[in-house]
N, C-alpha and C positions, 0 to 999 in steps of 0.2 A: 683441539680437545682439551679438555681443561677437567680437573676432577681436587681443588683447591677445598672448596666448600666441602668435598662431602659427598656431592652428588655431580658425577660426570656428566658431560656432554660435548656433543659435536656442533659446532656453526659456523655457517655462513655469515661472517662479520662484513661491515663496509673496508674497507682498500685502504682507508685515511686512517686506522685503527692501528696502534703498536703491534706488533707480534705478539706480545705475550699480554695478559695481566686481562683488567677491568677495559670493558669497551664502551663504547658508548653507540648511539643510533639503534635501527633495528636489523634482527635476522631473521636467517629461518636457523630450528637447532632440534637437535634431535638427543631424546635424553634413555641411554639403556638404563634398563630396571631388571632385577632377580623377581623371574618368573611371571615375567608378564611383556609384551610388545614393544618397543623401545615407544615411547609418549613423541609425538613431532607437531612443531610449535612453532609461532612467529613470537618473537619477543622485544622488549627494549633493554637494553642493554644499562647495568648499574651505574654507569658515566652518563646516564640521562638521552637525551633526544637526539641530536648533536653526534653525527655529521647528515643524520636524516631527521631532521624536523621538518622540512617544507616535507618531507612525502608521511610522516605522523599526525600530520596536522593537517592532511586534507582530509575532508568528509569520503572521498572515492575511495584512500586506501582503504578504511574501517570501512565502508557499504560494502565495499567487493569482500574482505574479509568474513563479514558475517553472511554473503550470500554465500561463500564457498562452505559454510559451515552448517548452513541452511540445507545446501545441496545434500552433505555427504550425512546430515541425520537422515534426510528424507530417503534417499538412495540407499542408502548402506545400514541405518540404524534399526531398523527391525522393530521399531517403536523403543526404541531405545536413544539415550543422548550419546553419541559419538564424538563430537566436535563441538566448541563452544568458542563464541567469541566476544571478547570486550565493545562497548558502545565506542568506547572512547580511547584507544591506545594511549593517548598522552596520558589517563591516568595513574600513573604509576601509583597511586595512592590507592587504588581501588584494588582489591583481590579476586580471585575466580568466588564465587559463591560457596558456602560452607557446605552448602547440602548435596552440591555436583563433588566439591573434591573428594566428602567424605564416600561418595558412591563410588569414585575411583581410588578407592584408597590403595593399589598398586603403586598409585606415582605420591603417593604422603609428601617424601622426604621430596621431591620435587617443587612441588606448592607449599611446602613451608618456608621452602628456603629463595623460590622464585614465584611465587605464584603471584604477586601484585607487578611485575613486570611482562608476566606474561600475556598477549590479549588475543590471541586464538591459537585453540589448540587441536589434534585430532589424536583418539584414542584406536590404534589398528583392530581390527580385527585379525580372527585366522585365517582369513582370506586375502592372502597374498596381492592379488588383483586389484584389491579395495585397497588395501593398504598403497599400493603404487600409485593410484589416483587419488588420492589425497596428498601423498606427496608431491606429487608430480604439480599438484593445482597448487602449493601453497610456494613451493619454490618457482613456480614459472610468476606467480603475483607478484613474488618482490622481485624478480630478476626482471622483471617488466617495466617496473616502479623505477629501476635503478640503467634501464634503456637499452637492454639487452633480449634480442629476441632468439628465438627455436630456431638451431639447425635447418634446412631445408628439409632434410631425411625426417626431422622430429615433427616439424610445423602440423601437417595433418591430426597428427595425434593430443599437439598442445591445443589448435584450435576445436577441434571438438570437445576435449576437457573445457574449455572457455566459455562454448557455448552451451554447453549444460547447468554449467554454474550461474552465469551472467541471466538463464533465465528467472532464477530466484531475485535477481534485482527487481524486475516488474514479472511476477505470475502472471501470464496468462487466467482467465476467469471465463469461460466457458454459459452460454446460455441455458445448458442442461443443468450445470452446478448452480445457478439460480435457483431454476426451476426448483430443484431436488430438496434447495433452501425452502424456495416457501411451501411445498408440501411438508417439510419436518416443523420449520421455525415460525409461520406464517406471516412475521413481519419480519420486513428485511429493509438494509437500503444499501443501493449500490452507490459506494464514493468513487472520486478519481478524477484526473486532470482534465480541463477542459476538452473537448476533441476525440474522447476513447470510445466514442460510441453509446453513451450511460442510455440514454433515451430513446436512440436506437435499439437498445436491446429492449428496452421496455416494451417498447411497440411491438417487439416480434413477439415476446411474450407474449402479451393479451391478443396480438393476433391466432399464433400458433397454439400454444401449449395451452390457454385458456378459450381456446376458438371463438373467441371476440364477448367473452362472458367475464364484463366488467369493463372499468370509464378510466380515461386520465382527467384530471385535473392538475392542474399550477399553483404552488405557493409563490408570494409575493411576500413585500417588507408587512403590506394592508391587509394581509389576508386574517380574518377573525376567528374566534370563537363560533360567533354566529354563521358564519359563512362554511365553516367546517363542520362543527356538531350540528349546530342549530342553535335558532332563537326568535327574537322578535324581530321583522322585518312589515316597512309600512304595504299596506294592502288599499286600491282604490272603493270606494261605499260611494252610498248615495247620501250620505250626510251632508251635515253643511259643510264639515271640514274638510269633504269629500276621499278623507283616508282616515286608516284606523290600524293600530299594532298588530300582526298575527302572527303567533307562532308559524315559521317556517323551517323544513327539514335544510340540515346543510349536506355536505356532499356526503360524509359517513353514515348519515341517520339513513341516506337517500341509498348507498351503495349497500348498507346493512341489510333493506328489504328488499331491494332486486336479488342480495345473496341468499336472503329468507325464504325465495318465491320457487327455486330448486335446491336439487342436491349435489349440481356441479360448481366446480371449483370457480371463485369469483376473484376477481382478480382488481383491486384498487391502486392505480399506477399516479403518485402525488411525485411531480416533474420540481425539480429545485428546493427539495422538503426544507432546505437550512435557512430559505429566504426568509422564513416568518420565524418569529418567536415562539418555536414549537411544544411550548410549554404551556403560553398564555393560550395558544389555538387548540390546545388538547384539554384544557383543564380536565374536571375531574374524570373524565373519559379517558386519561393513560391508565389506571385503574381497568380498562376492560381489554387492553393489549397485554397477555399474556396468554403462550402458544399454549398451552397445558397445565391450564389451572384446575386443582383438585375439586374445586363446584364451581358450575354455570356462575360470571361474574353480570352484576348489571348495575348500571347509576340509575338513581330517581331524580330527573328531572325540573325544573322548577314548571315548566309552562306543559299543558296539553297540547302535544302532537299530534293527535286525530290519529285512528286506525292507522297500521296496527301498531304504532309509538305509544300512544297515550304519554304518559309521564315516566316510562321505563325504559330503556337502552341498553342492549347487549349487542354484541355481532356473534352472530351464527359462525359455528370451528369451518365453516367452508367458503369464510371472507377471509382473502388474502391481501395484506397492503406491501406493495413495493415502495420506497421512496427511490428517487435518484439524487445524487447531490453532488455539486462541482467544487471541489476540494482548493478551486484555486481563488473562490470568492470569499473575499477577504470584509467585504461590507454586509455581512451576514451574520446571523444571531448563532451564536456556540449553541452547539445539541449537549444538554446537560448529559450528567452520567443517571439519572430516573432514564429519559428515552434511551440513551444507552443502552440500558439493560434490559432492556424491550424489546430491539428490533438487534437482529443480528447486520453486523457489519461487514461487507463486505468491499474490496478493493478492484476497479475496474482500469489495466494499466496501458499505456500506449505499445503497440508490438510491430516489432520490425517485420513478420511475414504476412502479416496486412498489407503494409506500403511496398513489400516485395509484390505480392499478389496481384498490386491494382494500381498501382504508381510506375515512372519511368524512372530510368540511370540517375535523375537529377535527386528525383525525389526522395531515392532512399541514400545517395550521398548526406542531402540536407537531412532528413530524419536522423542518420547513424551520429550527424558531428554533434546535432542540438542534443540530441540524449547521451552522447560523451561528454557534452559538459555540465550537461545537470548530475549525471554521477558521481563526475569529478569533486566539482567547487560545490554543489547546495548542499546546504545545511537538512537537516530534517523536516523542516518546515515550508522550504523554498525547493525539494524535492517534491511538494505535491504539484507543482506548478509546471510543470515538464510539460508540453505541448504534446496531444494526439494524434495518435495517426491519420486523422481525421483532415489534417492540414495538409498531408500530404499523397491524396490519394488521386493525383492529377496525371493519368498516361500519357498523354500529348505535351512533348517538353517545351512546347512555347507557351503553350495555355499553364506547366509548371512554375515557368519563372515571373508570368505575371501573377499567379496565385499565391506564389511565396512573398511578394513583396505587398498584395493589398491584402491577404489574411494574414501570414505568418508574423513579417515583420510590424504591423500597430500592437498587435499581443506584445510583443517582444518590447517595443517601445512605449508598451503601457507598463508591462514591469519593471522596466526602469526607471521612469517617471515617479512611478510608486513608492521605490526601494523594497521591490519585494527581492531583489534579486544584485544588492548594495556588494553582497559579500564576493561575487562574480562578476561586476559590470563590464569591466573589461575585456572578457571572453565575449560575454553576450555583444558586444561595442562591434565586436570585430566578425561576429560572427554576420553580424547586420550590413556591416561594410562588403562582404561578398556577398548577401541578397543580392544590393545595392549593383551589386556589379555584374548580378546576370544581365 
């Protein structure tokens, strides 16, 4: 307890730390305030990083931090912010945001005098209940970190606080939550790690929910302009040259008037959208992707398109395009922020009660360690690369362990070839070594 500053508080400090004074590494701390909740918090401590920087400076501590923060707005916040958490713990340089503290201006004297050390916090509610699970999830994180687990009597209760949190790490995304996107947004595209099912779900789409009303098509590196809107492509004649230029529809011009020809929902499913330059394949046709433009939008053409195109192009509000896109392909054209703001984004993540559901003993072992260490060790960038459950939906665990070694393990040996995965090789190293050794 310490109330030196001005503004009291209770922590949980590391063991290597003096009894009294300035600590250093991280806590959990909890700060009473006149007339309002007592504010409870993980923080660093004004002696800097030091005697926990290996657990500040992993990407898992700050991911699991802002999932449990994730958790308790969504659960407990009422459309309100309850909990917030820093990107980055080690920067002590950085402060909570001006316009969150000023909303909590309860805890002022708190965030004046600690708020750039601080990097997640939770704001109680009068719900006692809520207030206990919040606490409960924030000190079981660092007592975890620090290799200490729950009582036996406790455990039940810590692992279901774990597993509610831990799902905001990868949401779950739902076929209906698609759906429900492209009746609001019309264009959509679902991203996500190789294996999660992206095209799977597509298909059940335009099966199901679109009842086979509407096409897929594939982007490539080649895929064009022409090939997509339309243009000139050569046509056989009886000339001498025996071919001739003609205006030909591409897939959108083509999907716009099969969407034209009724009033049910059409559904355009483009498998890999990121593989082409989706900018140079849309020219001025991104122009007619917007879900609720206030007038009918249309481009003028350069070439006749023959009924009922001629030289003008719109899509009818009952064309739907899906993209899907594999987040972990790295030889791929960036989706500008114009298509951005286009198509609504969505996240398609790999889920443990998949490979519970349809996999054996081995396979959800293998699933649970590969996605503990992409938690752990990846960075935000080499988090999208996390393997789907797709790899491991093998029930028969002889047919599991040779499909771990000729699927799972080349992925795994192609990201490290790559250095998409430089900053963790050595987990991955080893995680390959027991493949290897089924």
């Amino acid at each position: 307890m310490s109330d030196d500053t001005g503004v009291p508080y209770a922590a949980y400090i590391h063991p290597a730390n003096p009894n009294s004074g300035p600590y250093g590494g991280t806590s959990f701390v909890i700060f009473p305030v006149s007339g309002a909740p007592c504010l409870i918090g993980l923080g660093v401590g004004t002696q800097g990083l030091a005697p926990d920087a290996a657990i500040l400076g992993r990407p898992g501590h700050a991911r699991k931090a802002q999932a449990i923060c994730d958790w308790l707005n969504k659960k407990h916040g009422d459309g309100e912010q309850i909990a917030w958490a820093k990107h980055d713990p080690t920067r002590t340089d950085i402060a909570m945001p001006d316009a969150l503290a000023n909303a909590w201006d309860s805890y002022k004297n708190v965030f004046g005098r600690y708020g750039s050390v601080l990097y997640a916090v939770f704001r109680p509610t009068d719900d006692h209940a809520i207030t206990a699970e919040g606490l409960k999830a924030f000190l079981d994180l660092l007592l975890e970190e620090r290799g200490y687990l729950p009582l036996s009597a406790s455990l039940p209760d810590s692992t279901a606080i774990k597993n509610e949190w831990f799902d905001h790490l990868m949401p779950s995304l739902g076929r209906e939550t698609v759906a429900q996107l492209l009746s609001d947004r019309r264009f959509v595209v679902v991203q996500g790690p190789p294996g999660t099912g992206k095209t799977r779900m597509a298909i059940e789409l335009l099966r199901n929910e679109y009842g086979g009303n509407g096409r897929s098509v594939q982007f490539h590196p080649n895929t064009t302009y022409e090939a997509f809107v339309g243009g000139l492509a050569p046509a056989p004649t009886k000339s001498e040259l025996g071919l001739n230029f003609q205006p030909l529809h591409g897939f959108l011009m083509e999907a716009a008037i099969e969407a034209g020809n009724n009033s049910k929902p059409y559904l355009l499913h483009i498998d890999e959208i990121n593989r082409a330059d989706l900018s140079k394949v849309l020219g001025e046709a991104i122009f007619l992707f917007e879900a609720r433009p206030e007038a009918p939008r249309q481009i003028h053409l350069q070439y006749d398109f023959g009924s009922p195109i001629r030289r003008t192009l719109s899509l009818p509000p009952n064309l739907h395009v899906l993209g899907t896109m594999n987040s972990a392909d790295r030889s791929i054209a960036i989706v500008d922020v114009a298509v951005r703001r286009r198509f609504a984004f969505v996240s398609l993540w790999p889920q443990m009660n998949v490979v519970q559901k349809n996999g054996c003993d081995l396979m959800t072992r293998a699933f649970r360690d590969i996605v503990s260490i992409f938690v752990e060790h990846a960075t935000d960038d080499a988090f999208n690369l996390v393997p789907g459950h797709s790899y491991f939906l093998e029930a028969d665990e002889a047919k599991a362990r040779q499909s771990l070694k000729v699927n799972l393990a080349p992925l795994l040996e192609e990201y490290l070839s790559q250095g998409y995965v430089g900053g963790f090789a050595e987990p991955i190293r080893s995680y390959l070594q027991w493949l290897r050794s089924l």
